[in-house]
C-alpha positions as CSV (number, residue, x, y, z in Angstrom):
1,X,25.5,14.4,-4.8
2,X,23.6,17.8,-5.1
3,X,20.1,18.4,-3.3
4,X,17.8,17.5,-6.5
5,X,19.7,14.0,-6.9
6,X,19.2,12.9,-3.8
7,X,15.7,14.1,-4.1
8,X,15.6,12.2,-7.6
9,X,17.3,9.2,-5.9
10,X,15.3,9.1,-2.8
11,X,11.6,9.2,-5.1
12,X,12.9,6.5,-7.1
13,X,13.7,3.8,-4.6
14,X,10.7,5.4,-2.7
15,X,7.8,4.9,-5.2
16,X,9.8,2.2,-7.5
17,X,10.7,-0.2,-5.0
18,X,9.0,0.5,-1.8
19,X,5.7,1.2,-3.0
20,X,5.2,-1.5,-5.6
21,X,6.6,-4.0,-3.2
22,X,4.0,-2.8,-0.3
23,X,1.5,-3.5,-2.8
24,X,2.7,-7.2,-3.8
25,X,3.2,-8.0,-0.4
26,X,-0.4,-7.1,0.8
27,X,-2.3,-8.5,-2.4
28,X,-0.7,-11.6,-2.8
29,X,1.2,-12.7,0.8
30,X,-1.6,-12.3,3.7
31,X,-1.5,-16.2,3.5
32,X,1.9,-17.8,2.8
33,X,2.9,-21.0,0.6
34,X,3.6,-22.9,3.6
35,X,1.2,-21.8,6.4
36,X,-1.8,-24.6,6.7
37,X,-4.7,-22.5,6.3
38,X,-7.8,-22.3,7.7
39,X,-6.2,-24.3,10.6
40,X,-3.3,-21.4,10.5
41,X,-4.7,-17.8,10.8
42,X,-4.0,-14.1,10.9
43,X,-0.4,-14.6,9.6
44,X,0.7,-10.9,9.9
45,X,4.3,-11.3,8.4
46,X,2.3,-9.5,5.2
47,X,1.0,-7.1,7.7
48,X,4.6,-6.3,9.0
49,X,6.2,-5.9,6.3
50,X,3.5,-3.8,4.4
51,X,3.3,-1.4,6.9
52,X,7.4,-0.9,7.3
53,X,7.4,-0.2,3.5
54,X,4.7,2.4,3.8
55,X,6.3,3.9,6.5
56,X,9.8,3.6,5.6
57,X,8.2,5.0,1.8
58,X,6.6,8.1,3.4
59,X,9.8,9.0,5.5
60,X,11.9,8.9,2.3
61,X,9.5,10.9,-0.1
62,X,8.9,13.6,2.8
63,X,12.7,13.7,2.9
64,X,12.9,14.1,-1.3
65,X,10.5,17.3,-1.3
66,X,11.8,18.7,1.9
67,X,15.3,18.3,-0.5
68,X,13.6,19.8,-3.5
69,X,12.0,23.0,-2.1
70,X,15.3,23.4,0.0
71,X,17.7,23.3,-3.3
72,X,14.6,25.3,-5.8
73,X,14.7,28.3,-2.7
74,X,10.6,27.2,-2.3
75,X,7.8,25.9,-4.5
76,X,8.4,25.8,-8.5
77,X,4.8,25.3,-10.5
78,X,5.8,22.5,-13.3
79,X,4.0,19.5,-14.2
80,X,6.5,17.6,-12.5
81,X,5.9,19.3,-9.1
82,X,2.3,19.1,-9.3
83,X,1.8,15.4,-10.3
84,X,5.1,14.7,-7.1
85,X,2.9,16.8,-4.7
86,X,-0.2,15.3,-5.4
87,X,1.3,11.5,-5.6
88,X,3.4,12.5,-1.9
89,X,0.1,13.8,-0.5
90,X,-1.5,11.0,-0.9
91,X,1.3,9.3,0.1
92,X,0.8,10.6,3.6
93,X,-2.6,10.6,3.5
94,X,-2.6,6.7,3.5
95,X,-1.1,6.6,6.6
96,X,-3.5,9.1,7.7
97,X,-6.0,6.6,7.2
98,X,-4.0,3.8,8.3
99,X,-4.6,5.3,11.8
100,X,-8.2,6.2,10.9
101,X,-9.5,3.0,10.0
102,X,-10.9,1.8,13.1
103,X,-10.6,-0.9,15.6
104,X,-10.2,-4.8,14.8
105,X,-11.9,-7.1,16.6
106,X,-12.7,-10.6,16.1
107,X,-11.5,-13.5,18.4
108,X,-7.9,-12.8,18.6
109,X,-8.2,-9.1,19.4
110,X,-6.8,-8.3,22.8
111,X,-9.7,-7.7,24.3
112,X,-11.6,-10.9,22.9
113,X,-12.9,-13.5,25.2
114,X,-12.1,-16.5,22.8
115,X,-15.4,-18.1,23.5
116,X,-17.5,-15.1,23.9
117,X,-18.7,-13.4,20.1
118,X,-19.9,-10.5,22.0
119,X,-16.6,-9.7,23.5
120,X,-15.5,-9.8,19.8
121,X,-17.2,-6.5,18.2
122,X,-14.5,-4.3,16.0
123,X,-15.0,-1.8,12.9
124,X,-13.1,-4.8,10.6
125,X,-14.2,-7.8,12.3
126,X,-18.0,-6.4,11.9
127,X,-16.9,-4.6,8.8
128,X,-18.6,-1.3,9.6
129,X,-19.1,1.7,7.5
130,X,-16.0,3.0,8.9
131,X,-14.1,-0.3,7.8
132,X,-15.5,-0.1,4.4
133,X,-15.0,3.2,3.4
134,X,-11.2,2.6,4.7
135,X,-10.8,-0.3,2.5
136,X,-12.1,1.9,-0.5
137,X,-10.1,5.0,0.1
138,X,-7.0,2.8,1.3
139,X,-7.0,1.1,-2.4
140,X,-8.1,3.8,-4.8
141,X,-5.9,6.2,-3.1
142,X,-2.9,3.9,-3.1
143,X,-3.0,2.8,-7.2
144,X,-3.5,6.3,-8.1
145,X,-1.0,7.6,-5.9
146,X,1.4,5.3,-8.2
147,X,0.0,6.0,-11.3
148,X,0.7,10.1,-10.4
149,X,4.5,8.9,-9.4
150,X,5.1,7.2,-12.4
151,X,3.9,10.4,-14.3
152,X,6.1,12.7,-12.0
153,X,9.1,10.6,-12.6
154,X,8.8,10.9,-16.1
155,X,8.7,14.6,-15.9
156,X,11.8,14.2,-13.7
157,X,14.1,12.3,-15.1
158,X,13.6,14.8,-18.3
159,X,14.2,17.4,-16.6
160,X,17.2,16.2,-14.8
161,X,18.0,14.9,-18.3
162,X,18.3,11.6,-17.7
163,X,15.0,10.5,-19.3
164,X,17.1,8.8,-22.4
165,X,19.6,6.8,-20.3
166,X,17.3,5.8,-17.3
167,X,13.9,5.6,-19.4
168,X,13.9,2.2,-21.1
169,X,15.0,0.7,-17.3
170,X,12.0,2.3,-16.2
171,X,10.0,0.6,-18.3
172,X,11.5,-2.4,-17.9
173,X,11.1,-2.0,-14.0
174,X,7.5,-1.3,-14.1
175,X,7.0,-4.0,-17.0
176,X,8.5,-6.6,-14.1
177,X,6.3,-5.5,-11.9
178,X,3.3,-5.7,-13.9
179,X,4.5,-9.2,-15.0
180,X,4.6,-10.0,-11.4
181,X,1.0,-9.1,-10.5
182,X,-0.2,-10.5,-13.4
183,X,1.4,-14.1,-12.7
184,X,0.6,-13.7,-9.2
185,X,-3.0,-13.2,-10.1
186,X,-3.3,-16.2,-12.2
187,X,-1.4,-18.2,-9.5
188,X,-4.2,-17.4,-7.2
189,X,-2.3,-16.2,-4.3
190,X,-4.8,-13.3,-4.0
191,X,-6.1,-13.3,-0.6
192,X,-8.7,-11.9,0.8
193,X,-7.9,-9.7,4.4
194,X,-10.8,-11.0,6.1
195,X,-10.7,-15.1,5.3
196,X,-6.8,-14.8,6.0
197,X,-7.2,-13.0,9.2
198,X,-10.6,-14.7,10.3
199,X,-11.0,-18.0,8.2
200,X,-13.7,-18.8,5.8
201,X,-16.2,-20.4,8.6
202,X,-19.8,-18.1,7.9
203,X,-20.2,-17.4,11.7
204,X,-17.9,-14.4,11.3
205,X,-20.2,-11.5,10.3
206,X,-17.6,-10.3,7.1
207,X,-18.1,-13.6,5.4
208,X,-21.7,-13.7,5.7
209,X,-21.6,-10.4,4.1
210,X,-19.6,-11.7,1.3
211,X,-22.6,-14.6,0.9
212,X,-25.3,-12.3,0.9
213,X,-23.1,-10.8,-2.0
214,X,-22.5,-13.5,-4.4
């Protein structure tokens, strides 16, 4: 295959498969069907496995561009290049603030003294200012950065012209996953970070949070 295949093949598998599943995994898997929680906690298989498909999903769209400005001879101004710029920038800016977000704290942190709450301070434990504006960056960020790929893949695939034979499976892929969240939801397998990491007991200072809240 030429450069600009690969490139097309590499963004596809990059924000069509690893991406969405990233996303799935960390919304709905922080707590699994069969682990007994609250007696079970801080199950990081979803914490695993989000973070090797963010990785593994930055690697392979910095390798698509690097592919595409190699095969143009440098930067072409289109719509697709713009919308794939911006989506692969934030991209890499989410694991920019992966590394960003602070410490963790809370009774199983390394440096925690099981029976000791004042050996447990950490930006998410505590949920800080620097934990919060994480989580809000970390989320908004991430759904648009999707929303942009979808757009630049559109704009791809017509300008490869293969937008009439790979469109509809487009749709039907992002109509799956869309089908999947939405089930997934109703199922109630939503999880929240903090209660699946910590437990629900109001002692920790994140759920007390959450009850001044509601």
């Amino acid at each position: 295959m030429d450069p600009l295949t690969w490139h097309a093949v590499l963004m596809l598998a990059a924000w069509l498969v690893l991406a969405p599943l990233g996303v799935l995994l960390a919304r709905f898997f922080k707590i699994t069907p069969r682990q007994d929680w609250p007696r079970q906690l801080d199950n990081r298989l979803w914490w695993h496995a989000h973070l090797a498909c963010g990785y593994l999903s930055v690697a392979v769209i910095v390798l698509a561009v690097v592919l595409a400005v190699w095969a143009s001879g440098g930067y072409e101004y289109s719509a697709h290049a713009v919308l794939g710029l911006l989506a692969s920038a934030l991209a890499v800016l989410q694991v920019v603030s992966g590394w960003l977000r602070g410490s963790k704290g809370g009774p199983t942190d390394d440096r925690a003294v099981s029976d000791d709450p004042s050996t447990w301070r950490g930006d998410h434990y505590d949920m800080t200012p620097r934990r919060l504006a994480f989580e809000a960056w970390h989320k908004t960020a991430g759904y648009a950065a999707l929303v942009l790929a979808v757009a630049a893949t559109v704009t791809g695939l017509d300008l490869l012209g293969w937008r009439d034979a790979l469109l509809s499976w487009l749709l039907a892929l992002l109509l799956v996953y869309l089908a999947a969240f939405v089930l997934l939801q109703r199922a109630g397998l939503k999880s929240d970070t903090y209660r699946a990491i910590w437990g629900p007991d109001e002692r920790h200072p994140g759920n007390r949070r959450d009850s001044r809240r509601r």
